[in-house]
C-alpha positions as CSV (number, residue, x, y, z in Angstrom):
1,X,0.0,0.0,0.0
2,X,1.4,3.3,-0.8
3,X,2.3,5.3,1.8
4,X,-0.2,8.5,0.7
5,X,-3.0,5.6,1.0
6,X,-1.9,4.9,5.0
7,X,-2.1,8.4,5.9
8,X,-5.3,8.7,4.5
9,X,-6.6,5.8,6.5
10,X,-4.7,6.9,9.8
11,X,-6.4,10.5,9.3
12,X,-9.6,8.7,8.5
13,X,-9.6,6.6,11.7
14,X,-8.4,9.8,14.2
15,X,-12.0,11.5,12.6
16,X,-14.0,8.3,13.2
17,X,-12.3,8.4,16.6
18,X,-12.6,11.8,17.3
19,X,-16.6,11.8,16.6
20,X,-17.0,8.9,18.9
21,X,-15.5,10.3,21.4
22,X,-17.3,13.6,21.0
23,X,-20.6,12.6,22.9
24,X,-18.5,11.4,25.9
25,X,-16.2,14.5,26.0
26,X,-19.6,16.9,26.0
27,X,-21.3,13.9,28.4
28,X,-18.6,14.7,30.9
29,X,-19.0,18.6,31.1
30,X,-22.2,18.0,32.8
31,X,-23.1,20.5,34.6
32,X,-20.9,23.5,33.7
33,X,-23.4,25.9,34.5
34,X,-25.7,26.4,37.1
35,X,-29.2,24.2,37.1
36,X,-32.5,25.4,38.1
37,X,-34.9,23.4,40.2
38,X,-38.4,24.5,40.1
39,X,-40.5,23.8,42.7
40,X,-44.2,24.2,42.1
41,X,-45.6,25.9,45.1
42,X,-44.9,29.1,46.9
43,X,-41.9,28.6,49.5
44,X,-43.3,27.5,53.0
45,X,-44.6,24.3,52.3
46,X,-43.6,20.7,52.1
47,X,-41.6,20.6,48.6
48,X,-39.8,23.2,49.7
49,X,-38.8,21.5,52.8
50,X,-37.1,19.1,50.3
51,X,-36.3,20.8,47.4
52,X,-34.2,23.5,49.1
53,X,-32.0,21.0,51.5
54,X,-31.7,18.9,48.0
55,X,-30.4,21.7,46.7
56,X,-27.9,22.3,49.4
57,X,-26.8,18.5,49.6
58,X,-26.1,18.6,45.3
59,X,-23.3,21.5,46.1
60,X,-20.7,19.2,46.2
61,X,-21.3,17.0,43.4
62,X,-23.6,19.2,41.0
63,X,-22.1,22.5,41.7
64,X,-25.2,25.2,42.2
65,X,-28.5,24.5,42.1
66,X,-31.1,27.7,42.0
67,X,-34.3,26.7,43.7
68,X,-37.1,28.6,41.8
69,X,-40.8,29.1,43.1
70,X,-43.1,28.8,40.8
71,X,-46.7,28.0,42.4
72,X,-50.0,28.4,40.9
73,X,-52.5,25.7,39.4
74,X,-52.6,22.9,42.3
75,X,-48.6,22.8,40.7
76,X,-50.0,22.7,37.4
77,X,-48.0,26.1,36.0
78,X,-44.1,25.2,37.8
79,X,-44.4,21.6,36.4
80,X,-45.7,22.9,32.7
81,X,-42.6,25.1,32.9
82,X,-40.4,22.5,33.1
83,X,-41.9,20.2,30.4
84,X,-41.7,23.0,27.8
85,X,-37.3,23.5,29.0
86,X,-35.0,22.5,26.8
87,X,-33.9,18.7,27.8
88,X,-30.3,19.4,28.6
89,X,-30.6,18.8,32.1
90,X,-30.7,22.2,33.7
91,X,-33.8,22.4,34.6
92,X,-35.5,20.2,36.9
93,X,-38.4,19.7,38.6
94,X,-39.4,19.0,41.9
95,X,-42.6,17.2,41.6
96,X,-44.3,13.9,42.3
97,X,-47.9,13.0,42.9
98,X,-50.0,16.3,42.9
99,X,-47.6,17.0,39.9
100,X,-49.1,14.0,38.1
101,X,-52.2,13.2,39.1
102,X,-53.6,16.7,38.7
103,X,-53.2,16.7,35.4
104,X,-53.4,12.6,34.6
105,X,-57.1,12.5,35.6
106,X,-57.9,16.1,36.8
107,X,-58.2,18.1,33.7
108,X,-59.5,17.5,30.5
109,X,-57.2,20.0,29.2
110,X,-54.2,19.4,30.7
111,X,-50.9,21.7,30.3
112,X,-49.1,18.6,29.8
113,X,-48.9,15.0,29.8
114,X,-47.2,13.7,32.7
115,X,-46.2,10.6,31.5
116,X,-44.7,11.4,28.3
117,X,-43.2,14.9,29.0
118,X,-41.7,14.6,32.3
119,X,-38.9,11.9,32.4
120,X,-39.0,10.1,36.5
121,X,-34.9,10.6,37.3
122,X,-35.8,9.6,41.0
123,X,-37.7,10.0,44.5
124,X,-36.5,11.4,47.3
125,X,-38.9,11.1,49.8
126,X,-42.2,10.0,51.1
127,X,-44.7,12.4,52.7
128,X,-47.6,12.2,54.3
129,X,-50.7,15.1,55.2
130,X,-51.3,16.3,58.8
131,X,-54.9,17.5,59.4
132,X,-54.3,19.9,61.9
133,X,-56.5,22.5,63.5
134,X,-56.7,25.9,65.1
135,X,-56.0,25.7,68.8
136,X,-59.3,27.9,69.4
137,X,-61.4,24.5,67.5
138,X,-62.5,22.5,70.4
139,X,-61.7,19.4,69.6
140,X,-58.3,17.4,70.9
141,X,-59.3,14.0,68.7
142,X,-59.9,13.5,65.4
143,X,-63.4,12.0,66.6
144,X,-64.0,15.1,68.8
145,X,-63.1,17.4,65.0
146,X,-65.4,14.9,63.1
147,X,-68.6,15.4,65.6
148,X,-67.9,19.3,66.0
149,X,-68.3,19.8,62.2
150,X,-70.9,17.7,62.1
151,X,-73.2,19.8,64.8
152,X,-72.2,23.0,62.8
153,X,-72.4,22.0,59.2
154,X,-71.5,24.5,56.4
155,X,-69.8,26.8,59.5
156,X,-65.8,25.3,59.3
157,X,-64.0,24.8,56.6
158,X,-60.4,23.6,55.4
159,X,-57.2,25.0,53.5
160,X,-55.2,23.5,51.1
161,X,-52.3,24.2,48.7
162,X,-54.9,24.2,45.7
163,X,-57.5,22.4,43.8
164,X,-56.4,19.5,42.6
165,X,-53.6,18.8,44.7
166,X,-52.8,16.3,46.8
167,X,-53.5,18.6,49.7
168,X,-56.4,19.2,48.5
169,X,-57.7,15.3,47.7
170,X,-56.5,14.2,51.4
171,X,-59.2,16.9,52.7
172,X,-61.7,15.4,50.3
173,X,-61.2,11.8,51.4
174,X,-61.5,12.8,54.6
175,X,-64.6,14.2,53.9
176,X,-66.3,11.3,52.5
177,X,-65.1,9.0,54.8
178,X,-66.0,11.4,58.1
179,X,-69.4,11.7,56.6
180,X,-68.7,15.9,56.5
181,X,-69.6,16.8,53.1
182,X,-70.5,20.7,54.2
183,X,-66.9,21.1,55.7
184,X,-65.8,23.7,53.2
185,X,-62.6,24.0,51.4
186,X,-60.5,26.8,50.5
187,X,-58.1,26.8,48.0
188,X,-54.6,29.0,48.6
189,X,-51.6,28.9,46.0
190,X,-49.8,26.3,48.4
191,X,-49.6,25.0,51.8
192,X,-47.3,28.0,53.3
193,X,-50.0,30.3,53.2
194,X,-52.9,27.9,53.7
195,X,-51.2,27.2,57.3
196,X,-50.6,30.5,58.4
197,X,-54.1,31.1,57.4
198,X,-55.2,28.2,59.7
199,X,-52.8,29.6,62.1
200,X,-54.5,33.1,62.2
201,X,-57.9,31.8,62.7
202,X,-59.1,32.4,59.2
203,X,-59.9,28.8,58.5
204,X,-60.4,26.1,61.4
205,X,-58.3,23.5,59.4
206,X,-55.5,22.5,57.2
207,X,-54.6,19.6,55.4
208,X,-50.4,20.3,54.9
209,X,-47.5,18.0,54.1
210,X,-46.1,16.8,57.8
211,X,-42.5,18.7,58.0
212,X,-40.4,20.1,60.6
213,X,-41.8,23.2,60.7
214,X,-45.0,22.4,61.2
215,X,-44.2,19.5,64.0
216,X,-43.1,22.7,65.9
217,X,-46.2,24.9,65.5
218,X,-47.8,21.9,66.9
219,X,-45.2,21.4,69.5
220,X,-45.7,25.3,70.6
221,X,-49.8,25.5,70.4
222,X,-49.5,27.3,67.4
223,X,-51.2,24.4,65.6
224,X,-53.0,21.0,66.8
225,X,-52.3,18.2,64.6
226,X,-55.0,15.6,65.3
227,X,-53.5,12.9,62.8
228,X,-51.1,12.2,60.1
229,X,-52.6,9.7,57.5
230,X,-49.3,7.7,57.1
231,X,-49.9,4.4,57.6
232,X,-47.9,4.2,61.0
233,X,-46.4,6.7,63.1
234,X,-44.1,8.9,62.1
235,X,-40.8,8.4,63.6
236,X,-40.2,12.2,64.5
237,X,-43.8,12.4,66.5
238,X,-44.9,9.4,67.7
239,X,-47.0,10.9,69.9
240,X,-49.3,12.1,67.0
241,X,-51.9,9.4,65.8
242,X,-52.4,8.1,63.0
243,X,-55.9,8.8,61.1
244,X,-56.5,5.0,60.8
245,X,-55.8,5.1,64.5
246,X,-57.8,7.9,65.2
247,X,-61.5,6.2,64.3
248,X,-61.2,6.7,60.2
249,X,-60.5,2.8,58.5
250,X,-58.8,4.0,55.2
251,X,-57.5,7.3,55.7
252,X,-54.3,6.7,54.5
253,X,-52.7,9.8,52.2
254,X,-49.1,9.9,51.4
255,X,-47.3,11.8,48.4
256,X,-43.9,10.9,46.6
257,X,-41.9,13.9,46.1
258,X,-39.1,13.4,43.7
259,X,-37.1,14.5,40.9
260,X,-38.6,15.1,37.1
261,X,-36.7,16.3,33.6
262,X,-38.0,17.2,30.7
263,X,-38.7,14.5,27.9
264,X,-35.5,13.7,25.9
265,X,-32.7,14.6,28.3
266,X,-30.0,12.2,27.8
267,X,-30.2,9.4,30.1
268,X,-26.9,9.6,30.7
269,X,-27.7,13.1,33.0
270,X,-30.9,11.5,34.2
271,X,-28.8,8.4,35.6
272,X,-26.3,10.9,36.8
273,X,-28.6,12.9,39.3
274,X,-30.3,9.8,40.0
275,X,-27.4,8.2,41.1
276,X,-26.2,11.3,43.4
277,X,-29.6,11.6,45.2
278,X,-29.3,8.0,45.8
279,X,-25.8,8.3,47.3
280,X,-27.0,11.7,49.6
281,X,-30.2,9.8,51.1
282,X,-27.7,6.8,52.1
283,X,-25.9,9.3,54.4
284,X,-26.6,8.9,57.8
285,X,-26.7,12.6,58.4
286,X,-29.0,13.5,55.7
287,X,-31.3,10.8,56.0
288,X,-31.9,11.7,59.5
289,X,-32.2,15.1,58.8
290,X,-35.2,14.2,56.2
291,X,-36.7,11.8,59.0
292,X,-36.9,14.5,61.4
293,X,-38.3,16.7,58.9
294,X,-41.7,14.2,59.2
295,X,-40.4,12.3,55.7
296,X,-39.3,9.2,54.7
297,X,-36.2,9.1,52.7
298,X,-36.4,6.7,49.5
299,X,-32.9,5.1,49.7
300,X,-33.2,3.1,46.0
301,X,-35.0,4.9,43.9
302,X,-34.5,4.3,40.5
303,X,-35.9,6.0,37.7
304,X,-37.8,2.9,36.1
305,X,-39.1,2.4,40.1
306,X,-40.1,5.8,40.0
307,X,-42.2,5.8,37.0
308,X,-44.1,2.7,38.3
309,X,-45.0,4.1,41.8
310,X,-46.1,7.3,40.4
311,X,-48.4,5.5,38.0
312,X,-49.8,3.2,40.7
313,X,-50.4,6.8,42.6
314,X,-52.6,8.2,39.5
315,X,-54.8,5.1,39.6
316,X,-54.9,4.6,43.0
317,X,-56.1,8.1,43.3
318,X,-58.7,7.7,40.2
319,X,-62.1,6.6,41.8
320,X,-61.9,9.3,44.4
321,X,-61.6,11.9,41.6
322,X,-64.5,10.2,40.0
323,X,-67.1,9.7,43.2
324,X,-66.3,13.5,44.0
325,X,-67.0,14.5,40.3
326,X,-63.8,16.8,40.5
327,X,-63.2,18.3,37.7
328,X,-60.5,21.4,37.0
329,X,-61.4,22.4,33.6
């Protein structure tokens, strides 16, 4: 072979080489630049009570993460946000099951499909509701709540973080299964100002995420939680009842709060936040931080577990929707 021939194959093969190589070489950049997490209710509230230390924790490993508020919509508007980002991996969401099943069988117009343009990278937690009360109400029991609002029907009614959340389906379930249909609900753009609301007196009771904040309004009488509607005590208030406990067979609400991209980034990013939330909740000290925070870390998440739990939420959640005839659009 003439030598003009070799070179031409040698400079052939350091091209073919090169462009292999190109994908890995851009692959390992990630991040270079700072990534935006979005979390879809005003600050205050449970999401935030994860998102933000999340954010802290990924420092080290992801460089800075901006946490951006975004409420409005039951969630609806922050997550819609992210599904129209460009997939590259800088913007995230912090969602999970008021994310999803808000619009999955809330809306018959929904701002975006939750299954197809939100990609599951991984959970981070489990959460359950507190129903907690004004420490004016007169009632110390969830039995004592149920019989006050049923001797003043149409008089008390209930915040939430907005229709068609999660918050907002725990106060309906425990409405059917109380037997209080006239206990009135009040919608707030999020949890935050739903409990201060409560706090004030403005609404008799709230249906909040359980997180260390609000463990110490109830701790200080600024708050009475009468239940959480996790299916056994939580570990950072055992001395708070569980709703099944408490007189109500079924009350059970718990919410997965997790990680979400938009559709098409790489997998490669998606596996590699995945796999650093995975390695931050297996630390001792941040996992215990979460637990006193009234969650329950999720120490293996994976995004293909993450994806299946989230769709056994949505259909879990279905015949309530249905019974109630709730309907957002």
């Amino acid at each position: 072979m003439r030598r003009r021939d070799l070179l031409a194959l040698g400079v052939a093969a350091l091209v073919a080489r090169s462009l292999t190589l190109q994908p890995a070489v851009a692959q390992s950049k990630y991040p270079d630049r700072p990534i935006r997490l979005v979390i879809p209710f005003p600050p205050g509230g449970g999401y935030d009570a994860v998102g933000r230390p999340w954010a802290e924790k990924m420092k080290s490993v992801l460089g800075t993460v901006v946490v951006e508020n975004q409420g409005g919509g039951g969630s609806s508007l922050g997550a819609a946000a992210v599904a129209r980002a460009r997939p590259d991996g800088y913007t995230i969401l912090l969602g999970g099951s008021s994310t999803h099943i808000t619009e999955a069988i809330l809306k018959s117009r929904p701002l975006y499909d939750p299954l197809k343009d939100l990609e599951p990278i991984s959970n981070v937690v489990v959460s359950a509701f507190a129903l907690a009360v004004h420490p004016a109400v007169p009632a110390h029991t969830l039995r004592e709540f149920i019989d006050y609002a049923k001797a003043n029907p149409g008089k008390l009614s209930y915040g939430h973080a907005g229709v068609g959340s999660l918050n907002h389906l725990t106060g309906e379930l425990f409405k059917s299964l109380a037997g209080t249909p006239e206990l009135v609900h009040v919608p707030y753009r999020g949890s935050g100002p739903a409990t201060a609301d409560t706090i004030s007196g403005q609404v008799a009771m709230v249906t909040p995420a359980v997180t260390g904040p609000l463990l110490e309004f109830n701790r200080t009488g600024k708050l009475r939680i009468l239940a959480v509607t996790s299916p056994t005590r939580l570990i950072a208030a055992p001395d708070i009842p569980t709703a099944v406990e408490a007189g109500l067979p079924g009350m059970i609400s718990q919410q997965l709060i997790g990680l979400f991209a938009p559709s098409g980034t790489p997998k490669e990013i998606i596996e590699q936040i995945a796999q650093v939330t995975r390695t931050a909740t297996a630390e001792a000290a941040y996992r215990q931080m979460l637990i006193e925070s009234g969650f329950e870390p999720d120490v293996d998440s994976t995004p293909e577990k993450f994806r299946r739990v989230i769709e056994e939420d949505i259909a879990r959640w279905s015949p309530l929707v249905k019974a109630i005839g709730l309907k957002l659009d």
